[in-house]
C-alpha positions in Angstrom: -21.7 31.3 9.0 -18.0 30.9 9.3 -16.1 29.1 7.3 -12.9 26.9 8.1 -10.8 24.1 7.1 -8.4 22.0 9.2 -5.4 20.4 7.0 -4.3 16.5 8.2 -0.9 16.0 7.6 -0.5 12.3 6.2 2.7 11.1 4.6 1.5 7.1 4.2 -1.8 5.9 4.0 -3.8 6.2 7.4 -7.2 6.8 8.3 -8.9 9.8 7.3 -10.9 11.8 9.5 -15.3 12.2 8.1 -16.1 15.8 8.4 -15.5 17.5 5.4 -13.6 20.4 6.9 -10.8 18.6 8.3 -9.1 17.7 5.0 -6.5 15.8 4.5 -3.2 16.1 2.6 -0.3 14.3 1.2 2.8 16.0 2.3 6.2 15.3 0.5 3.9 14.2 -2.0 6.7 15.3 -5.0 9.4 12.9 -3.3 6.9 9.3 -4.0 5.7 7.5 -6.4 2.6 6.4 -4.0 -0.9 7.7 -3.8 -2.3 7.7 -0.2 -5.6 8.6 -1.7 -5.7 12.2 -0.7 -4.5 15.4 -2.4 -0.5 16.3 -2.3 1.0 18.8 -1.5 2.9 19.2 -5.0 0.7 21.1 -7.0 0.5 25.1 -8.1 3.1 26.9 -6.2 4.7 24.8 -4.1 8.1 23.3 -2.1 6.4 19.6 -1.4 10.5 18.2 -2.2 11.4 19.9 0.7 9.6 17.8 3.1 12.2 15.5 4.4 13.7 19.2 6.4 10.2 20.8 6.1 8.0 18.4 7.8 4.5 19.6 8.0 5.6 23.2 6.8 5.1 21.4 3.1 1.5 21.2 3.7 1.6 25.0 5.3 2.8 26.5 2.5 1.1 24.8 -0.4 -2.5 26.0 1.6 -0.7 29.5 2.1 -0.3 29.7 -1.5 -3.0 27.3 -3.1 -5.8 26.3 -1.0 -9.3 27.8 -1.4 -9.9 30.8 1.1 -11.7 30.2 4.5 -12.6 32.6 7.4 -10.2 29.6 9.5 -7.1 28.1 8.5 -5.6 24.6 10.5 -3.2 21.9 10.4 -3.1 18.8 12.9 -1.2 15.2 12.2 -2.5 12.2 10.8 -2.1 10.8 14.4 -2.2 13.7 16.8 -5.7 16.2 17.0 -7.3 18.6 18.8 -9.8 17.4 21.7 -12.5 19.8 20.2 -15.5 18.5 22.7 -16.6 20.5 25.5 -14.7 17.9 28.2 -10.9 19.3 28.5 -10.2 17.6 31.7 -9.3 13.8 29.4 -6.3 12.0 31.5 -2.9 12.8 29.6 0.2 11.4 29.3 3.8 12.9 29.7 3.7 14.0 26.7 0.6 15.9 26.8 -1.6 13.6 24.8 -4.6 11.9 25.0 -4.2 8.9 24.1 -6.7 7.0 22.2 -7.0 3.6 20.3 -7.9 4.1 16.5 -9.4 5.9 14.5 -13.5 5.3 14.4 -16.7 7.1 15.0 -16.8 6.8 18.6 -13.2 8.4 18.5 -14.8 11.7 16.5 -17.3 11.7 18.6 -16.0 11.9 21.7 -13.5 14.6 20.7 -15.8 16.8 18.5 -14.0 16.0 15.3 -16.8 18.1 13.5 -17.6 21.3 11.8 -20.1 22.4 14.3 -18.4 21.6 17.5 -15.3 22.9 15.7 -16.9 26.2 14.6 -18.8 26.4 18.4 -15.0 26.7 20.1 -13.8 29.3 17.4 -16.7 31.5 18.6 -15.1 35.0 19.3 -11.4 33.1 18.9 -8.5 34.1 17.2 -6.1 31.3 17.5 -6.5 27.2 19.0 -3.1 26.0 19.8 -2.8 23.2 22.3 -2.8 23.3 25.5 1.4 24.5 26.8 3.3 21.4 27.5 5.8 21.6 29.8 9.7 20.7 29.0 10.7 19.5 32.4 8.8 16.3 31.8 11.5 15.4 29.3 14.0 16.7 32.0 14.8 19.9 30.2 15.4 23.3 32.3 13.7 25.3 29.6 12.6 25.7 25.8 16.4 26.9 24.9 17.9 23.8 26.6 15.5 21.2 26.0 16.1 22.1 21.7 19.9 21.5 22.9 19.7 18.1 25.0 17.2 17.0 22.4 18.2 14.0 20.4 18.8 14.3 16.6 19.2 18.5 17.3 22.2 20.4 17.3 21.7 23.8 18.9 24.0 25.6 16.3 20.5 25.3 13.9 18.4 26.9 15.9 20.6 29.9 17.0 21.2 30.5 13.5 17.8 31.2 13.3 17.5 33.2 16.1 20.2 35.4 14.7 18.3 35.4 11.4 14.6 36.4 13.0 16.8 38.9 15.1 18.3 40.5 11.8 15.2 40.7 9.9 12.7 41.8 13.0 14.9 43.1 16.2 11.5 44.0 17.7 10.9 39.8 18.4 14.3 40.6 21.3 12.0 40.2 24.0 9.8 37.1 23.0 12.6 35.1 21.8 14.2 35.8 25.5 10.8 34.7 26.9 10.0 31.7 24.9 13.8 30.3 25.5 14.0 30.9 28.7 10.3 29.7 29.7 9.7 25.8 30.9 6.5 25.4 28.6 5.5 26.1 24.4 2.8 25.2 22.3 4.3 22.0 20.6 4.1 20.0 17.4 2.8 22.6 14.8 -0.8 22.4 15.7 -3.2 25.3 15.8 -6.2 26.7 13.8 -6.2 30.7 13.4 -8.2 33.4 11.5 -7.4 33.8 7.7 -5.7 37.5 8.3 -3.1 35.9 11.5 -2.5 32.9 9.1 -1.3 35.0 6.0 0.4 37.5 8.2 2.4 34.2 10.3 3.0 32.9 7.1 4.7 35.7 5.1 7.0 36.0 8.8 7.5 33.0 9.0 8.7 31.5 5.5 10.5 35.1 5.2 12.8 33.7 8.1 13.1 30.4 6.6 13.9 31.6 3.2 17.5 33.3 4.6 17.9 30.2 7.1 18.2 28.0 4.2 21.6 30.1 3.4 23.1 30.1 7.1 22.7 26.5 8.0 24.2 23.3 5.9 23.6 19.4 7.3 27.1 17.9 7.7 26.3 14.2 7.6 22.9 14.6 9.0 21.1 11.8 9.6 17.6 11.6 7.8 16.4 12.6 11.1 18.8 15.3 11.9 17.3 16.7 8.7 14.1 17.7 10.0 15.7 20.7 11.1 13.4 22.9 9.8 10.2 21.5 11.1 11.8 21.4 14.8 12.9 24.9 14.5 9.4 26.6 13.2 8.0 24.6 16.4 9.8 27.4 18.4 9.5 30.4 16.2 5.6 29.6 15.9 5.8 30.2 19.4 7.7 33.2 19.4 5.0 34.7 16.9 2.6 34.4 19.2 4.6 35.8 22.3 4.9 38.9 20.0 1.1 39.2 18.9 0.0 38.8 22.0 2.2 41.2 23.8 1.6 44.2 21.1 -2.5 42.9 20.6 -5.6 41.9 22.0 -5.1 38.4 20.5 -8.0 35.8 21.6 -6.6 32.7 21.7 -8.2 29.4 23.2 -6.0 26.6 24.4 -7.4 22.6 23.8 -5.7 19.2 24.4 -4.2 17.4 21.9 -4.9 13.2 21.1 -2.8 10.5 19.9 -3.8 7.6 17.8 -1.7 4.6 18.8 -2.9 1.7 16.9 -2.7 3.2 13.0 -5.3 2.1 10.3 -6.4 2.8 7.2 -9.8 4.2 5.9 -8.9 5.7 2.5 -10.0 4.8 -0.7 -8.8 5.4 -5.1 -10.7 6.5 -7.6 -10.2 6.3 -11.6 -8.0 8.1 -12.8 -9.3 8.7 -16.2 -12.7 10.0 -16.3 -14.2 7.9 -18.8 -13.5 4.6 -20.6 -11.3 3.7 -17.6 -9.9 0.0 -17.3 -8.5 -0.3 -13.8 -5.6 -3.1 -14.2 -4.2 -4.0 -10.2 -0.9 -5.6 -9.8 1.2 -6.4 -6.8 4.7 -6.6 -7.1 8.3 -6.3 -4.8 11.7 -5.4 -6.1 12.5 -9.2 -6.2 9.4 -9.4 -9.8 10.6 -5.7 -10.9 12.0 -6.8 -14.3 8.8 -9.1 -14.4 6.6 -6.1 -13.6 8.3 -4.1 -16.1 7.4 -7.0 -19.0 4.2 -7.1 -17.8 3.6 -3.1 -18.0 5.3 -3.7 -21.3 2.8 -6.1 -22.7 -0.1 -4.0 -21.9 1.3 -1.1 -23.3 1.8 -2.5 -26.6 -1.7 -4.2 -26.1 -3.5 -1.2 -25.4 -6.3 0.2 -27.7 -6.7 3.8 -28.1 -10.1 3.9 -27.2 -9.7 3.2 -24.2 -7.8 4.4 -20.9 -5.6 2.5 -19.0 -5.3 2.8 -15.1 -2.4 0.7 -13.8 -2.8 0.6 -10.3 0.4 -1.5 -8.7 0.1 -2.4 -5.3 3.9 -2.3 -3.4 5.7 -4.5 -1.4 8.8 -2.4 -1.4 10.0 -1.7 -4.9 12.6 0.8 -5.1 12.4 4.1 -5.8 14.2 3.1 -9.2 11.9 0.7 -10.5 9.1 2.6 -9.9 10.4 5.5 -12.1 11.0 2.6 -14.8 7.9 1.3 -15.0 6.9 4.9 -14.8 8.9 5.7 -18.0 7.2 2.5 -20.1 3.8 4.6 -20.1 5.4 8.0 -20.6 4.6 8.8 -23.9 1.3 6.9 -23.6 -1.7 9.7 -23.2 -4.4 6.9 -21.9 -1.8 5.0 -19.9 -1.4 5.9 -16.1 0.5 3.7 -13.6 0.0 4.8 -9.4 1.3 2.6 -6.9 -0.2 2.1 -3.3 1.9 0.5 -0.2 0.2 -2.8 0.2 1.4 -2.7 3.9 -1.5 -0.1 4.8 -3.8 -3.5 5.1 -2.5 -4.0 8.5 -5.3 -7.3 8.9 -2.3 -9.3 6.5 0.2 -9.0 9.2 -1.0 -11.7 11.5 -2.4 -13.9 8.5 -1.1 -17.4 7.7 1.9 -17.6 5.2 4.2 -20.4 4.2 7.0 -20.5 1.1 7.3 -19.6 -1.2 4.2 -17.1 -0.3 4.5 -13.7 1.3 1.6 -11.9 3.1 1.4 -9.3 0.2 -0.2 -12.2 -1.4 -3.6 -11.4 0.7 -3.6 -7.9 -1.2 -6.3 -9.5 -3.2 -8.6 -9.7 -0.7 -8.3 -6.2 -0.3 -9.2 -4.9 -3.7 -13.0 -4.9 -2.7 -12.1 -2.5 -0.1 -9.4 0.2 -1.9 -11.3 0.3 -4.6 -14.9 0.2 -3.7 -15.8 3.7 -5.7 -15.1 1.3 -9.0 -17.8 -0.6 -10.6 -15.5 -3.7 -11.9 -11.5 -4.0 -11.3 -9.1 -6.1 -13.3 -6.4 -8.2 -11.4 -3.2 -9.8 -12.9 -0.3 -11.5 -11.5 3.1 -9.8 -11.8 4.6 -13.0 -13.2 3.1 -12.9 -16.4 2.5 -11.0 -19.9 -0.6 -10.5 -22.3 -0.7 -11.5 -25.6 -4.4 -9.4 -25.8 -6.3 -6.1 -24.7 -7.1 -6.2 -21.2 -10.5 -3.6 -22.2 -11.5 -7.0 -23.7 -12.0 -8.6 -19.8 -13.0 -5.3 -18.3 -16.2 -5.1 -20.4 -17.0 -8.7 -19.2 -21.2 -9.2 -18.7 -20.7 -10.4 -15.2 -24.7 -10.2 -14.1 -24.7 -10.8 -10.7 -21.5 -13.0 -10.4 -19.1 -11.3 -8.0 -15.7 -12.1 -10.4 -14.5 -13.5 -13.5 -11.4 -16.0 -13.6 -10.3 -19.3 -15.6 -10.8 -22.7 -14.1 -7.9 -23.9 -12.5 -6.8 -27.2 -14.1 -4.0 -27.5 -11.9 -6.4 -28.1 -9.3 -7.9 -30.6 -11.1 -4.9 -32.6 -11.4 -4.3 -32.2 -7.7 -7.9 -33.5 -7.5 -8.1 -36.2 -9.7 -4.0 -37.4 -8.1 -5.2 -37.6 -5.0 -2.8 -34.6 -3.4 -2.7 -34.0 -0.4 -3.6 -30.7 1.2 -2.3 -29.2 4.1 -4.7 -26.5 6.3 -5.6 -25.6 9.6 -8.2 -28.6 8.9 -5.5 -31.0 9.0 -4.2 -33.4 6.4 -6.8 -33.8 3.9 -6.8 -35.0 0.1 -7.2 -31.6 -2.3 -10.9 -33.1 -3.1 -11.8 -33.4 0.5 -10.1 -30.4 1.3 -12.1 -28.5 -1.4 -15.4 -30.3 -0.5 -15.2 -29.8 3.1 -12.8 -27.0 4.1 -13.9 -24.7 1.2 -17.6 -26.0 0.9 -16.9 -26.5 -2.9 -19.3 -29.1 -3.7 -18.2 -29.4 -7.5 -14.5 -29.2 -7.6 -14.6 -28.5 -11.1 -15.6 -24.6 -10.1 -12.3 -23.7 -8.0 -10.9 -21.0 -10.3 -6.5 -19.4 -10.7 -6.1 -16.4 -9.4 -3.8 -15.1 -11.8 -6.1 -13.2 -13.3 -9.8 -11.9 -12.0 -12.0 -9.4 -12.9 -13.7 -8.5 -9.7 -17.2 -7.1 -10.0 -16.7 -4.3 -7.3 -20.7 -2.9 -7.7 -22.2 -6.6 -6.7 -19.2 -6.7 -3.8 -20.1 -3.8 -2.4 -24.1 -4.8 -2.4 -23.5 -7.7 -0.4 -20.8 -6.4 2.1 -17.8 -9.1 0.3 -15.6 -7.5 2.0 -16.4 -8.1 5.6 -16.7 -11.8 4.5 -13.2 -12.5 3.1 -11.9 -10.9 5.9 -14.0 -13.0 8.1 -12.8 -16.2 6.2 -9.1 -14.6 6.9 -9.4 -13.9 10.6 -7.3 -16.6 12.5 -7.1 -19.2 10.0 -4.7 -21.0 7.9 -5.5 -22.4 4.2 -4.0 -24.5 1.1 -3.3 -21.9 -1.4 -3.9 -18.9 1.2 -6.0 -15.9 -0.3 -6.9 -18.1 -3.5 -9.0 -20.9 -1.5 -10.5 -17.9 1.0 -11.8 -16.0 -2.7 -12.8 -19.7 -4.0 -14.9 -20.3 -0.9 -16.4 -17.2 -0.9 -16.9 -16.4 -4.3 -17.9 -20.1 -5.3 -20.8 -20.7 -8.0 -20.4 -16.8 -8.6 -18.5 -16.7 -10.9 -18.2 -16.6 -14.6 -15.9 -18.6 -15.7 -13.4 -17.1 -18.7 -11.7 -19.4 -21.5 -8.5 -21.4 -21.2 -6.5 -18.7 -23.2 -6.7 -16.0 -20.7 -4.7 -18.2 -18.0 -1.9 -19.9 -20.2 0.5 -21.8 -18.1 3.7 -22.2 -18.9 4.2 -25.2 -18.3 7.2 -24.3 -15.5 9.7 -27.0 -17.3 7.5 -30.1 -17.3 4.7 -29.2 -19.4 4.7 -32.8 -20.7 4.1 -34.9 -17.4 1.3 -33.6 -15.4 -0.8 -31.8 -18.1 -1.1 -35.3 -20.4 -2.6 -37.1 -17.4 -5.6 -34.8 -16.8 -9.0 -35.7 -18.4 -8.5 -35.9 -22.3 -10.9 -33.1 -22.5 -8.8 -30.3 -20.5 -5.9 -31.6 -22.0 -7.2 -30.5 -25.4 -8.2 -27.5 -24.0 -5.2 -26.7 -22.7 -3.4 -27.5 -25.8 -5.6 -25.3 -27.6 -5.4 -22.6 -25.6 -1.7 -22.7 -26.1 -2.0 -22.2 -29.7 -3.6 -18.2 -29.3 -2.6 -17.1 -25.6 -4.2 -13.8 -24.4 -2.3 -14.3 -21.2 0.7 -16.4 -20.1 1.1 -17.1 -16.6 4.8 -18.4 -16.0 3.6 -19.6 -12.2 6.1 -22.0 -10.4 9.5 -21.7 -9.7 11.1 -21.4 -13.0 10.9 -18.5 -15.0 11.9 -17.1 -18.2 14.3 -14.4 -16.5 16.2 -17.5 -15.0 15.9 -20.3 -17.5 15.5 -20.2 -21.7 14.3 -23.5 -21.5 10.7 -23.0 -20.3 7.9 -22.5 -22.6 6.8 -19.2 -24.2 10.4 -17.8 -22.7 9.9 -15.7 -26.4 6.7 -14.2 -25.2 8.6 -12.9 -22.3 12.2 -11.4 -23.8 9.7 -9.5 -26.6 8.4 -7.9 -24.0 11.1 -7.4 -21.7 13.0 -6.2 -24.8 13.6 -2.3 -24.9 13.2 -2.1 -21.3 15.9 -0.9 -18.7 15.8 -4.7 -17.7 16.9 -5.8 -20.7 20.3 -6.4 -20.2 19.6 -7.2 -16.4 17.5 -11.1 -18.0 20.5 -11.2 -20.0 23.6 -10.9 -17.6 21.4 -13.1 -15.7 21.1 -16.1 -18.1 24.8 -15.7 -18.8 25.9 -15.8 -15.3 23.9 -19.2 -15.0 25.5 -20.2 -18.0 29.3 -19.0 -17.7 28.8 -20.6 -13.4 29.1 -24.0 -15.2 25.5 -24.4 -15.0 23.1 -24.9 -18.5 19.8 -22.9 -18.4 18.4 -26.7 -19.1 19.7 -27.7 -15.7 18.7 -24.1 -14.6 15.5 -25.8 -14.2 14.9 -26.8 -10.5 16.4 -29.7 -9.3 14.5 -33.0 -8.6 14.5 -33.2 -4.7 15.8 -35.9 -3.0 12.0 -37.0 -1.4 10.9 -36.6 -4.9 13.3 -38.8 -6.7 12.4 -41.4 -4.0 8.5 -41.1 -4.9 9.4 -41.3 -8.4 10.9 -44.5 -8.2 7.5 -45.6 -5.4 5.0 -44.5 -7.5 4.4 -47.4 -10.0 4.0 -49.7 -7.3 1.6 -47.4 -5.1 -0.5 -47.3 -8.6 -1.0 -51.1 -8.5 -1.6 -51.0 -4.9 -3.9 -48.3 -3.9 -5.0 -46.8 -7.3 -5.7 -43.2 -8.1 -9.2 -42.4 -6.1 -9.4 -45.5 -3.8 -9.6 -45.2 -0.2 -6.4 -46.3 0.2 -4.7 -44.1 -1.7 -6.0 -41.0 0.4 -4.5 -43.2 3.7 -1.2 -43.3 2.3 -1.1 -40.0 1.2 -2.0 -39.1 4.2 0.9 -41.0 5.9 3.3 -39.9 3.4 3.0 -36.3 3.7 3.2 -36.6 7.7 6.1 -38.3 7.4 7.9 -35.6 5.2 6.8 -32.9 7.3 8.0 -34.6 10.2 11.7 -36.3 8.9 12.4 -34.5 5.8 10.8 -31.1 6.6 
């Protein structure tokens, strides 16, 4: 039986393709920091850097040279593949494509994305290239002037390599005249072809490349522009097979090509240590970089040796510069790893509810059940804080059949036992009816901070979690977003961790709300304050804006020796040198608030804390403020 395999080229994460001989690969993979949970491109003998000119030919070459031998060798896109069903007749566009909605098993199906339908058209075949698509239905005369009308081309390039394939193989005259002067080519870099004609259009091929490289230079090319190199191979892939087929009995079948217009994602990570592993998520943005970077900090000075560390950091857009510093914290750490992964491929958090100070990365959570569903439990911190303990200590958590571990939030229960006032697609509630009713909490007491969860991945994937929190997402609008949808969901299931694995901070007014919960969480709060495992500086203030917020120490130890460093610093002094004290740093009382302040006493005496009455003024209140002071 023949053997073949069929490379995807993917340079983001995107859905992957089941059959086990269409493989996919991350091209350009030496230019990122981010795992699209495929292989790259960047390994062995390779030139993935040049992929921003190369294009695809990244992934071409590192197969050339590294991949595993088979009797077949192909490439397609991560969007665009070969209709490999029996039916060729599929309605196309102008472009030559069938199009096609996602990615899903009805999709393969239809088109014979398989290694027996594949293998069945390869029977007594040479080459697959797609079916010739014709220039004039961009408007071009031919191959030669549609390269020169072509946006983001410049027609200088590709004689150059004309004159270079001429030089090195004057035999190719009379295909290059053909294919330039022809209305129609085999487009886009697709094609599957024996292992021989592979090597053979490889060694040509990157020969001609090779001395291109020294006749053409980018003069202020835009990133586009750049792809030079992938546009030109296009045409001498075609002029190969002019010239094979003119001096050989090549057999060569021609199929249609599909296009995937609505992109998804499929993919999922595994450890990345073999054993002892303690997966650690975090999602961060450039905006909680230096915060990041403390955090990575802390948990590098944490660690234990015994085990091994998996920092997984889920990105909303950090630069390319931060990533490489957090990068360097772990460098000369041997059981310390840090990936990141573009929380953006969860296309479901575009169309979900946000409101400030809250971004949709903040429904990355609800995701974890899904990315890393080959993990049998996952650690989750928030970016805004630092540890004070081994995070091993959580991961080996006895979780039975609960589906995560997390601290009770006693913020919550303040907002409980004061009669706030939440604000959902259910209207306006009090947080006790909203908690009751809304999230189906029956005991309050249970609703749990999601600043730092252990999430028991084998239970979730048991019971199908995932499909439920995004069922609870789907078209609906909550409180604290992502934290109420895991609270409802995950309610009486879970295990419940101490006090000192969730320290607050207090975020400047540490002594007016705390003091006014039930004695007994006050002393527990208090208590856990004394031996912190983790702080959580959650509000607005934070330590890289204000020294006058508690445990600001814990955070400039570990921001200490970092390239942020000076960064907190310049930062504090700015605030101070503007004419502005890091004690009035602190938010400013708003102007609503001040008024409440002064209402409060009197609302106490009138409609104590609980009453019936309270709720209805609440109520009216917060209506009002939406309404007049926005």
């Amino acid at each position: 039986m023949k053997t073949v395999s069929i490379y995807t080229c993917h340079h983001k994460p995107s859905a992957f393709l089941d059959s086990s001989v269409i493989k996919p690969i991350h091209v350009g993979k030496a230019n990122s920091f981010n795992v699209i949970c495929c292989d790259g491109d960047d390994t062995g003998d390779n030139i993935s850097y040049k992929n921003p000119f190369y294009c695809e030919l990244t992934a071409h070459y590192w197969v050339w040279k590294n991949a595993i031998p088979t009797d077949y060798v192909g490439f397609m896109h991560y969007r665009r593949h070969f209709n490999f069903s029996d039916d060729q007749q599929k309605p196309e566009d102008n472009w030559g494509m069938v199009n096609c909605n996602e990615i899903n098993q009805e999709y393969q199906e239809e088109f014979g994305l398989n290694e027996k339908q594949i293998l069945k058209l390869l029977e007594n075949v040479d080459l697959i290239v797609p079916c010739k698509w014709s220039v004039k239905s961009a408007g071009s005369k031919n191959n030669y002037h549609h390269y020169k009308v072509s946006e983001h081309l410049h027609i200088k390039d590709y004689q150059s390599a004309i004159d270079v394939l001429l030089r090195q193989h004057p035999e190719y005259y009379s295909a290059v005249k053909s294919f330039n002067t022809a209305a129609d080519g085999y487009y886009t870099n697709m094609y599957v072809m024996n292992k021989p004609l592979f090597d053979e259009y490889s060694t040509w091929l990157f020969g001609i490349l090779d001395e291109l490289e020294d006749e053409i230079a980018f003069e202020n090319y835009s990133a586009q522009e750049k792809r030079v190199i992938g546009h030109i191979s296009e045409r001498l892939f075609n002029i190969f097979i002019i010239f094979k087929l003119s001096s050989e009995n090549l057999r060569i079948k021609e199929v249609q090509r599909t296009f995937i217009k609505n992109e998804t994602f499929n993919g999922k990570l595994g450890p990345y240590f073999t054993e002892r592993n303690v997966p650690i998520v975090i999602c961060s943005d450039d905006n909680y970089a230096m915060s990041l970077g403390a955090l990575v900090n802390s948990i590098v000075k944490n660690a234990s040796t015994n085990h091994n560390y998996d920092i997984v950091v889920l990105d909303n857009g950090l630069s390319q510069r931060n990533k490489a510093r957090v990068k360097n914290l772990v460098a000369n750490a041997s059981n310390i790893n840090v990936r990141y992964f573009d929380v953006n491929a969860f296309k479901e958090i575009k169309d979900a509810y946000i409101r400030p100070p809250f971004t949709a990365a903040t429904y990355s959570r609800l995701f974890i059940p899904k990315l890393f569903r080959d993990f049998s439990k996952v650690l989750f911190i928030d970016t805004d804080t630092v540890v004070e303990s081994d995070l091993a200590e959580l991961i080996e958590t006895p979780l039975g059949d609960n589906l995560v571990a997390a601290v009770q939030d006693i913020v919550m229960e303040g907002f409980v036992k004061f009669g706030n006032v939440a604000q959902s697609d259910a209207g306006v509630q009090s947080a006790e009816e909203y908690l009751k009713t809304r999230l189906e909490m029956a005991d309050t007491d249970k609703y749990f901070q999601g600043g730092i969860i252990v999430f028991n991945i084998a239970q979730m994937n048991k019971e199908n979690i995932f499909e439920k929190l995004m069922a609870a997402l789907k078209g609906q609008s909550y409180w604290f977003l992502d934290q109420d949808i895991m609270n409802k969901i995950f309610y009486n299931r879970v295990h419940f961790l101490s006090l000192e694995w969730n320290v607050y901070h207090g975020n400047g007014h540490t002594d007016i709300f705390y003091p006014n919960l039930k004695f007994s969480t006050y002393m527990r709060f208090l208590n856990a304050r004394r031996n912190p495992k983790m702080i959580h500086f959650a509000g607005e203030n934070k330590p890289w804006n204000t020294d006058k917020v508690d445990f600001y120490d814990n955070f400039i130890k570990n921001i200490h020796g970092t390239p942020w460093e000076k960064e907190v610093y310049d930062r504090l002094i700015g605030i101070q040198t503007s004419g502005q004290s890091t004690e009035t740093a602190l938010q400013p009382i708003l102007f609503q608030t001040k008024i409440k302040n002064r209402l409060m006493p009197h609302v106490n005496r009138f409609a104590p804390r609980g009453s019936k009455r309270r709720t209805v003024i609440a109520k009216c209140y917060y209506k009002f403020r939406r309404v007049v002071l926005g």
